[in-house]
C-alpha positions in Angstrom: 160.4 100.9 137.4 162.4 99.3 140.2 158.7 99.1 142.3 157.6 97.1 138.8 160.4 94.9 139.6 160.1 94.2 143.3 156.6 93.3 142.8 156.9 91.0 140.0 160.1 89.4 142.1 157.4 89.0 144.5 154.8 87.9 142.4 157.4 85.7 140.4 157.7 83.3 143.7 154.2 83.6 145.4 152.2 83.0 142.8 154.1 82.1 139.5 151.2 82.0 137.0 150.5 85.3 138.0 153.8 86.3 137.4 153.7 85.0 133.5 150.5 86.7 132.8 152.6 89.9 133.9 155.4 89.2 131.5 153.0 88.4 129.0 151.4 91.1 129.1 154.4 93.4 128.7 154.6 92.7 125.3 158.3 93.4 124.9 159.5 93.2 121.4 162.3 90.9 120.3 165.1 93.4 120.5 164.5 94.2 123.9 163.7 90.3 125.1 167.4 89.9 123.5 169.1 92.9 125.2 167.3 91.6 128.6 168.6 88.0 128.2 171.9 89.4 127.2 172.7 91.6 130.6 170.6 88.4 132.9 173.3 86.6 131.3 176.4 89.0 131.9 175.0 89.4 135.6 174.9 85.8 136.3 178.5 85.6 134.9 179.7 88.1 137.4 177.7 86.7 140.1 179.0 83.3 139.6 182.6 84.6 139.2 182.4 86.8 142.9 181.5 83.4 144.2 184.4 81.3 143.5 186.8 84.4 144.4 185.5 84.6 147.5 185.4 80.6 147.7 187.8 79.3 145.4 186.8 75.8 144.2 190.2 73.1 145.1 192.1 72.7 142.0 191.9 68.9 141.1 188.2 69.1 140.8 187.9 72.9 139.2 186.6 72.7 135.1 189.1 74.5 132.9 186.2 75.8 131.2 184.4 77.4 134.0 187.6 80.2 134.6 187.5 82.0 132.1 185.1 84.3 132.2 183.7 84.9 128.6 183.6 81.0 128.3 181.1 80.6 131.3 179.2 83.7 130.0 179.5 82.3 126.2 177.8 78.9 127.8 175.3 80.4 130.1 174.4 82.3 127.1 174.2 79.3 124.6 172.6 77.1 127.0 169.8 79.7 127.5 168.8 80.6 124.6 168.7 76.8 123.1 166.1 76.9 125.8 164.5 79.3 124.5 164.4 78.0 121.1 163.4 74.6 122.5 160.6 76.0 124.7 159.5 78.1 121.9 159.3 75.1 119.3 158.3 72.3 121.5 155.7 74.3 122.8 154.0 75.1 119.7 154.9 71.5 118.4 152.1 70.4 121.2 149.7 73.1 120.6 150.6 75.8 122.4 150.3 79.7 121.5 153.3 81.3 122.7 154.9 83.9 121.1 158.7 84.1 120.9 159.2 87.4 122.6 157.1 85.8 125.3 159.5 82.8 126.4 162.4 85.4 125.5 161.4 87.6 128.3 160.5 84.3 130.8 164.0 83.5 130.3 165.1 86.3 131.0 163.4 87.0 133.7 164.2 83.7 135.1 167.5 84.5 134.6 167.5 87.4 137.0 165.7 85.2 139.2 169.0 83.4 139.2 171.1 85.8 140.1 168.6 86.8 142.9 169.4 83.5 143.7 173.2 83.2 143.8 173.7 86.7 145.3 171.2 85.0 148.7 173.2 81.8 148.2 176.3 84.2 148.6 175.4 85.9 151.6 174.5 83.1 152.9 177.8 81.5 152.2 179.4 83.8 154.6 176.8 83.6 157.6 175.5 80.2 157.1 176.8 77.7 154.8 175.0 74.5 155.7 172.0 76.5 155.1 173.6 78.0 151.6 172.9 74.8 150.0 169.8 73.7 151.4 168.7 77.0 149.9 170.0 76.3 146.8 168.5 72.8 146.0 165.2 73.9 147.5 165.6 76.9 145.2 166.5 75.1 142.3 163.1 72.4 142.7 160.9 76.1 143.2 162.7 77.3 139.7 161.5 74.3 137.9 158.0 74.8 139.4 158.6 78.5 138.7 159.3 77.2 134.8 156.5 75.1 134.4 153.9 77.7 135.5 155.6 80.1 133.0 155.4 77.8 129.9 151.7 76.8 130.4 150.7 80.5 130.8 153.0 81.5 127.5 151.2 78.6 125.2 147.9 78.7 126.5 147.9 75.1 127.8 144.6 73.9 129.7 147.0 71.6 132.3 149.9 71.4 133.9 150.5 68.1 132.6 151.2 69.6 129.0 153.8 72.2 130.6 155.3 69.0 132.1 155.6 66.6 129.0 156.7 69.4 127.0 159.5 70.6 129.5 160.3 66.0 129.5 159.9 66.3 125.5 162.4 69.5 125.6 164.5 67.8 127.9 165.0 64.7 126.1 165.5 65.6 122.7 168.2 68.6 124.0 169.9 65.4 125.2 169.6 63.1 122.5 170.7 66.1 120.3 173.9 66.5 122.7 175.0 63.5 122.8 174.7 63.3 118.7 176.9 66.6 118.5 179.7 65.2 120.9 179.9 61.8 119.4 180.1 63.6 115.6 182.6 65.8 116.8 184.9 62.7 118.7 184.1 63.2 122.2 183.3 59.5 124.6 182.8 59.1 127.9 186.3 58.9 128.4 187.4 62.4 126.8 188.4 63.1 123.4 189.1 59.9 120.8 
């Protein structure tokens, strides 16, 4: 199992469409997709939260809601599986085939990605940290390219350019939706009214 998972690590970032076909092909049923999610999610958590103990973030600019540690994992978790509902929908809103245990497992999978990701950034952190974050935006530009070849192998697209309006359409309307929860529930750009 743990070969499996070093190749498709490898496959994942050498040739992402490849990659999806994999997960695709797994066939993973929904219980499973939601008990993979679920520990990408509690392992990014941890990840994140060994990061800022071993560099704590300076008070005055430190997020109240980002030290507690069910509340990042309760919002890592929320965030990602709106994704997935909005990758799922939006997708099949322009045509495509996906099934819902497919993006599920993408997500997931992408999730561990992540903490592939942090866990380098980490490392590098303590060796090299002008290079930590060079590695982390160039790693966050490959994740969206990683993303888009994922959703256009899931829904059966023909083009890339459909994987990109839908990831702009899902984008945009989880935005518009945002900012329509916060104003209903009082919050401006100023704080709470």
């Amino acid at each position: 199992m743990s070969a499996f998972l070093r190749q498709l690590f490898m496959l994942t970032i050498y040739n992402p469409p490849q990659a999806g076909q994999v997960l695709v092909a797994q066939q993973v049923d929904r219980a499973a997709g939601w008990l993979i999610l679920a520990l990408a999610v509690i392992l990014n958590t941890l990840a994140y939260f060994l990061s800022i103990t071993l560099f704590p973030v300076p008070a005055e600019i430190a997020l109240p809601l980002l030290t507690s540690p069910v509340l990042v994992c309760m919002v890592l978790g929320s965030v990602t599986v709106i994704f997935v509902f909005a990758f799922y929908w939006v997708g099949r809103a322009m045509g495509g085939q996906a099934r819902f245990e497919d993006i599920l497992l993408m997500m997931g999978w992408l999730q561990y990605m992540r903490l592939a990701v942090q866990l380098g950034a980490l490392v590098l952190m303590i060796f090299l940290p002008g290079l930590a974050q060079i590695f982390v935006m160039a790693t966050g530009l490959y994740g969206a390219w990683i993303v888009l070849n994922f959703l256009k192998v899931a829904h059966g697209f023909d083009t890339m350019g459909k994987a990109v309006m839908m990831l702009v359409f899902t984008l945009v309307g989880m935005t518009v939706g945002l900012s329509l929860f916060l104003s209903l529930i009082g919050v401006t750009a100023m704080g709470f009214s």
